[in-house]
ZAMARGU-4260 file (C-alpha; in steps of 0.2 Angstrom, whole numbers, plus 5000, padded with zeros to 4 digits):
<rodrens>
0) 5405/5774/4867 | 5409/5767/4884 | 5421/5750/4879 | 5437/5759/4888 | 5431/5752/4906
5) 5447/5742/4910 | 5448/5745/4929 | 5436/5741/4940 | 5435/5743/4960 | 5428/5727/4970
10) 5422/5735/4988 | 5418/5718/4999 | 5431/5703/4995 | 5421/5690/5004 | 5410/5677/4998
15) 5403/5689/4982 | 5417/5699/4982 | 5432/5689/4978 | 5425/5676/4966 | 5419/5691/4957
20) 5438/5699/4957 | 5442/5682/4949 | 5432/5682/4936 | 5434/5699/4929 | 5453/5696/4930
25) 5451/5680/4919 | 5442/5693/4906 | 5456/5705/4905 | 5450/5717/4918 | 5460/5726/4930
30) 5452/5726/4949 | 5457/5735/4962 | 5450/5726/4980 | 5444/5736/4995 | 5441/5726/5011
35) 5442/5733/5028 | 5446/5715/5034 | 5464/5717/5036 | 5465/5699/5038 | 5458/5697/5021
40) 5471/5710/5015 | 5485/5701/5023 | 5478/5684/5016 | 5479/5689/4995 | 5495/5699/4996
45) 5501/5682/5005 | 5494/5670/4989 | 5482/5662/5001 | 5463/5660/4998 | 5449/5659/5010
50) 5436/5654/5001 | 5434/5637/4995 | 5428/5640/4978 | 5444/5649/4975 | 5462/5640/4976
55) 5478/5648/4983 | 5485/5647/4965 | 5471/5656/4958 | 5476/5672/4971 | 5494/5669/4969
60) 5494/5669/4952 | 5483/5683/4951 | 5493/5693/4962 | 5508/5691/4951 | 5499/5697/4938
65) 5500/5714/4941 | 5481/5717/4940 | 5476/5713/4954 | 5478/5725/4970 | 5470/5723/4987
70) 5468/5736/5003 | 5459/5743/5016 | 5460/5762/5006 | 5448/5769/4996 | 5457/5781/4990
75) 5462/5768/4976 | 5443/5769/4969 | 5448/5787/4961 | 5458/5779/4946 | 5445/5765/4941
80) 5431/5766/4927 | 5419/5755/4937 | 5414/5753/4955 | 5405/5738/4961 | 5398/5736/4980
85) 5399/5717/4985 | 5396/5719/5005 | 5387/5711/5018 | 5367/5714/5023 | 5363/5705/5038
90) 5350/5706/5049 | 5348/5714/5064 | 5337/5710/5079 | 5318/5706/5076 | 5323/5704/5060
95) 5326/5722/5053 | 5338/5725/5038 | 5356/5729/5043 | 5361/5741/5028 | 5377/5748/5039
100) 5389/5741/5027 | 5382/5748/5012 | 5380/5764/5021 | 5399/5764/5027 | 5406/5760/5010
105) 5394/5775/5003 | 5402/5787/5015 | 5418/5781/5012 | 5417/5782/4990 | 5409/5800/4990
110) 5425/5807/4995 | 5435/5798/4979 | 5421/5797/4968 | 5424/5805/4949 | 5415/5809/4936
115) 5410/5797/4922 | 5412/5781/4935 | 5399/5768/4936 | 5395/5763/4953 | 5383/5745/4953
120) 5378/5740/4970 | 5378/5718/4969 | 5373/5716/4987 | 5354/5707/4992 | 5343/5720/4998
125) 5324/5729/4997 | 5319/5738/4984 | 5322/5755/4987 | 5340/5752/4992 | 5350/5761/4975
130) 5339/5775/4972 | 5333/5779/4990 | 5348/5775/5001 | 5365/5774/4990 | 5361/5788/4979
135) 5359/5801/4990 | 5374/5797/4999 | 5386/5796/4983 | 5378/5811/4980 | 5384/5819/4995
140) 5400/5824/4984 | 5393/5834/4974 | 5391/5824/4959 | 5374/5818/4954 | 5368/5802/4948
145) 5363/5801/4927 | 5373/5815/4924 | 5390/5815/4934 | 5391/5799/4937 | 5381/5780/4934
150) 5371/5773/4944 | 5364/5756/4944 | 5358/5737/4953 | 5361/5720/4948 | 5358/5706/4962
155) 5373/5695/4965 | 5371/5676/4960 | 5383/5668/4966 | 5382/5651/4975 | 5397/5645/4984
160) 5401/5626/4981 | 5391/5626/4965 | 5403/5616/4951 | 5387/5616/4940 | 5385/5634/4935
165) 5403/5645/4934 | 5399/5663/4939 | 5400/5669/4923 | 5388/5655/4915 | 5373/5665/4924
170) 5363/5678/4917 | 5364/5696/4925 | 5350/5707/4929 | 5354/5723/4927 | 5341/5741/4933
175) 5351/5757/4929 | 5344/5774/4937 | 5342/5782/4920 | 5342/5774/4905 | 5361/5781/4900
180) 5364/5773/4916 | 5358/5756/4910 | 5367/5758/4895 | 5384/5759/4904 | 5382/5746/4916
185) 5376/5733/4902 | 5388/5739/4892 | 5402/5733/4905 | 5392/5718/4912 | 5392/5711/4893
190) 5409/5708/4893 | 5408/5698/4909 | 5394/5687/4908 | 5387/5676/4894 | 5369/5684/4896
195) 5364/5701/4904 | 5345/5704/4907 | 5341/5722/4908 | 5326/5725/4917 | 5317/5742/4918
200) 5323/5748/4936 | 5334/5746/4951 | 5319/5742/4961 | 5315/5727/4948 | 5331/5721/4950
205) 5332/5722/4969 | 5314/5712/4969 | 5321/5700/4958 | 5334/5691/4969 | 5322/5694/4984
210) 5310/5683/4973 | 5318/5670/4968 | 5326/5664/4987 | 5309/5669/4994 | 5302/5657/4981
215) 5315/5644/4989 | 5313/5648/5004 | 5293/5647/5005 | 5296/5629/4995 | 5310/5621/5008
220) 5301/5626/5023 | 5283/5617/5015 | 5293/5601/5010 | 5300/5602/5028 | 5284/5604/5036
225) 5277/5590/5023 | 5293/5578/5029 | 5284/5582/5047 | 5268/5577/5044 | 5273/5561/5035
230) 5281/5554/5050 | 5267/5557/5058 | 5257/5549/5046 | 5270/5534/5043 | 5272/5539/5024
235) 5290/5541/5016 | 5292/5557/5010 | 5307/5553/4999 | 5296/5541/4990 | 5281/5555/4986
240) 5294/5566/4981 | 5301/5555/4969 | 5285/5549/4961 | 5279/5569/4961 | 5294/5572/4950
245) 5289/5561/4939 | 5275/5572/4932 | 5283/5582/4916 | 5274/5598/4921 | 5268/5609/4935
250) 5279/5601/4949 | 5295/5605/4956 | 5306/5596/4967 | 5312/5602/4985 | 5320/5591/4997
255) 5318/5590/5017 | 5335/5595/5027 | 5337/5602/5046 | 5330/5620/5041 | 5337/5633/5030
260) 5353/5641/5033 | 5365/5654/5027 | 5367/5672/5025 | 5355/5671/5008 | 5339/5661/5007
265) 5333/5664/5027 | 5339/5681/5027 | 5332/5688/5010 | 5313/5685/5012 | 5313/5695/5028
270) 5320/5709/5017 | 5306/5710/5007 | 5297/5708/5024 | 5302/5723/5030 | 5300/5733/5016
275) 5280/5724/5012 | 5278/5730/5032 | 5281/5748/5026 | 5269/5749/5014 | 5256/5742/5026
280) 5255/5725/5021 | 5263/5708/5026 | 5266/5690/5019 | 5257/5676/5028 | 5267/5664/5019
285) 5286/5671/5022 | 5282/5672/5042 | 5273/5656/5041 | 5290/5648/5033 | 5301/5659/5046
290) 5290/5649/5059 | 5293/5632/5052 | 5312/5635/5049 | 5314/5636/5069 | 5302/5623/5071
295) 5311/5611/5061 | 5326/5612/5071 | 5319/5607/5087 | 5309/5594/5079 | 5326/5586/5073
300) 5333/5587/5092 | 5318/5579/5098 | 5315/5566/5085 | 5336/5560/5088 | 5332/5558/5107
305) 5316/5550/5103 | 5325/5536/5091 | 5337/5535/5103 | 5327/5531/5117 | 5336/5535/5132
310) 5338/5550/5142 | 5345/5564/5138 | 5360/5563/5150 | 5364/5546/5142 | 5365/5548/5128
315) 5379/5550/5113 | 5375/5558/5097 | 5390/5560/5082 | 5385/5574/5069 | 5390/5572/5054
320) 5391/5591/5044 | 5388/5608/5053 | 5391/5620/5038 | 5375/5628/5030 | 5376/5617/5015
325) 5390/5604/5007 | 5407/5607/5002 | 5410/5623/5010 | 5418/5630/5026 | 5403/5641/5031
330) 5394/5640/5046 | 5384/5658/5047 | 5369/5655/5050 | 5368/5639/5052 | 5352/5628/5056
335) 5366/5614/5059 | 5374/5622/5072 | 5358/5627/5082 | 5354/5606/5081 | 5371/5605/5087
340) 5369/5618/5101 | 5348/5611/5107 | 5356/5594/5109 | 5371/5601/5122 | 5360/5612/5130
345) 5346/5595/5134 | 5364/5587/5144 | 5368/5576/5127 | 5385/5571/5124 | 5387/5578/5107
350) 5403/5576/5097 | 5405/5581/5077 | 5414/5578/5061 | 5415/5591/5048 | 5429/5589/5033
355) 5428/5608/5031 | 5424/5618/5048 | 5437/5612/5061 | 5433/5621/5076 | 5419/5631/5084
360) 5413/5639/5099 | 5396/5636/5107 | 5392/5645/5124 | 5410/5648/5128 | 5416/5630/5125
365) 5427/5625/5109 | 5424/5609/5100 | 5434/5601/5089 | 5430/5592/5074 | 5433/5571/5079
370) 5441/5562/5067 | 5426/5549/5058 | 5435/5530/5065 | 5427/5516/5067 | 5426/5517/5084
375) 5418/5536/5084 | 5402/5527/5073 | 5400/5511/5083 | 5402/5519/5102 | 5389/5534/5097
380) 5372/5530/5101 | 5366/5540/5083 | 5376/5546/5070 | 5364/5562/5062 | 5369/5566/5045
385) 5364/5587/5045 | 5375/5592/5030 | 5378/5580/5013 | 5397/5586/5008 | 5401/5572/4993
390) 5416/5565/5002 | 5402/5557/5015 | 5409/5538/5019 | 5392/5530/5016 | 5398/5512/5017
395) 5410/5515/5032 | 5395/5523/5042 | 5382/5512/5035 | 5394/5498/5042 | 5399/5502/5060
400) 5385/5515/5064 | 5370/5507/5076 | 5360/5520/5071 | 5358/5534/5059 | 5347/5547/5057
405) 5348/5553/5039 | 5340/5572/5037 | 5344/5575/5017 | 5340/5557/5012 | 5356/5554/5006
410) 5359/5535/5010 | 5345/5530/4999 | 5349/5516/4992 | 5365/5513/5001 | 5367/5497/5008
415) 5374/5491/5026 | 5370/5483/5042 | 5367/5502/5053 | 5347/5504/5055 | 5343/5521/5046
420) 5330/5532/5050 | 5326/5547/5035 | 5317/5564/5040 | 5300/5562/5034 | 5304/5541/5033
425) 5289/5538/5045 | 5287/5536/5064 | 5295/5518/5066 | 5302/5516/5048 | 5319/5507/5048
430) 5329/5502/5035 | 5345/5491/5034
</rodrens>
């Protein structure tokens, strides 16, 4: 009954957005994108790609396929089957959902929107969001929702630099409006994804991806807390981990790191802060996590000037890494940078290296990614490893470094004549 949905409208190109447009093109779709980012526009009608997961072959080629269009109009959703919302949801100050661009691309599709269309809203937010907030706007045109038109939620799973899992290897949650609605939107979603999981509601749906990064969330911020305490206590933490893991049941590894970045896992548990606050309760262990991903940032600044053992002023520090996680160009949000920004502010002579991010801008000053010689290593006083891309020159580092101060444990077991101090390695534990 509903197998003739062939065009489909991505709203949001970005990070969700465009590997999304990808793989609905490799399935035969046709997908018209609506981005307001005229540099993004500009970008695909040029063959280039922004993101790294996606190569400038895979746009050109799509491009010249004919089936794939991109603008800035929305005029262009009033002759597609399917309409799927892909944009941001920041935060705003004291933490407080920013739904503005989900609001702004519902004002903009209930002029265009047609009867029979689906509409599925992909981007993280609280439950409530589809049926309370997007529906009555669509609405707003006149046509209503399980009966004009289809309406449903399914949480975006999509996780930049992951070579593990393709997007359409992971199952799909899906939470229609009504029942017909669910019908329609996992009718469509079957032909994209190898697993669809219809749950029973949007709201279910919505709560689902809130759980599982509130879940990780909760779990990084303990293990980085637990990394704390075993300094203290001179106890390795990589070694506890590692012997944890080896229990076949009721155990799941997390690993320490400079705090938890990104536009995602930091952002999503405050989400379901925000809507737990409404209904009159709260979560001790989502603000106590908040508390400990701040913390764990100074604690890096100050544990790098303690091993260093000079002042301040005197001292040089080489990061290696200031994107949010490896093998990506994205530094929202970014516990790294704040590291980076602590250490300048304390007078430190802070330089970087960072094979994806180039340049960036901290409190009106630009600073440029060094190149990673020889002579970069040996004349910095401590080299901090904040982000593990896989193209990390262990050896070269290991062998003309002084001193390294490895946050994701990712020289165990590397060999070299550097002293090496791990996050969680213990108050005066070196190794060579």
């Amino acid at each position: 009954m509903h197998n003739d949905k062939k065009k489909i409208a991505v709203v949001g190109l970005g990070f969700v957005g465009l590997p999304l447009s990808m793989l609905l093109l490799s399935k035969g779709f046709t997908v018209v994108g609506i981005d307001l980012d005229e540099n993004k526009i500009r970008s695909l009608n040029n063959g280039k790609s922004y993101i790294s997961d996606i190569s400038d072959k895979s746009v050109e080629e799509s491009m010249k396929s004919k089936r794939f269009s991109v603008s800035s109009s929305y005029k262009n959703v009033e002759e597609v089957d399917a309409i799927i919302i892909c944009v941001p949801t920041p935060l705003k100050e004291e933490y407080v959902p920013n739904l503005v661009y989900i609001e702004k691309a519902a004002e903009a599709l209930k002029a265009h929107l047609q009867k029979g269309q689906l509409v599925v809203l992909e981007s993280s937010t609280f439950p409530g969001t589809t049926r309370e907030i997007l529906q009555p706007l669509l609405e707003e045109s006149g046509l209503e929702a399980g009966k004009d038109f289809h309406l449903a939620y399914s949480p975006e799973r999509v996780d930049p630099g992951n070579v593990q899992f393709s997007l359409g290897d992971i199952p799909k949650v899906i939470g229609g409006i009504t029942s017909d609605c669910q019908e329609v939107a996992c009718d469509l979603y079957s032909k994209i994804y190898q697993t669809v999981v219809p749950v029973s509601s949007p709201e279910i749906a919505e709560l689902t991806k809130l759980l599982e990064n509130t879940y990780r969330f909760i779990n990084i911020s303990f293990i980085n807390e637990m990394a704390m305490l075993c300094d203290q206590m001179n106890i390795d933490v990589w070694e506890v981990i590692a012997a944890a893991s080896t229990k076949p049941y009721g155990f799941a590894p997390f690993y320490p790191g400079p705090g938890i970045s990104g536009h995602c896992i930091p952002v999503d548990p405050l989400y379901l802060q925000f809507k737990a606050k409404e209904k009159g309760v709260t979560s001790n262990f989502i603000e106590l996590s908040t508390s400990t991903n701040e913390k764990i940032v100074q604690y890096i600044v100050e544990r790098t000037l303690e091993i260093v053992g000079k002042e301040p002023e005197e001292t040089s520090v080489l990061l290696y890494g200031l994107t949010y996680k490896r093998d990506i160009p994205d530094v929202r949000d970014s516990k790294a940078v704040e590291v980076m920004e602590h250490l300048l502010e304390k007078g430190v002579n802070v330089t970087y290296h960072d094979p994806h991010f180039e340049r960036i801008m901290i409190n009106g000053d630009v600073h440029h990614s060094v190149s990673l010689l020889d002579k970069e290593l040996s004349e910095s006083d401590c080299v901090v490893i904040l982000t593990d891309h896989s193209v990390l020159p262990k050896e070269q580092i290991l062998e003309k470094a002084n001193l390294i101060f490895d946050t994701r444990g990712v020289l165990q077991g590397a060999k070299g004549t550097a002293k090496v101090v791990e996050l969680g390695g213990g108050t005066s534990f070196f190794k060579r």
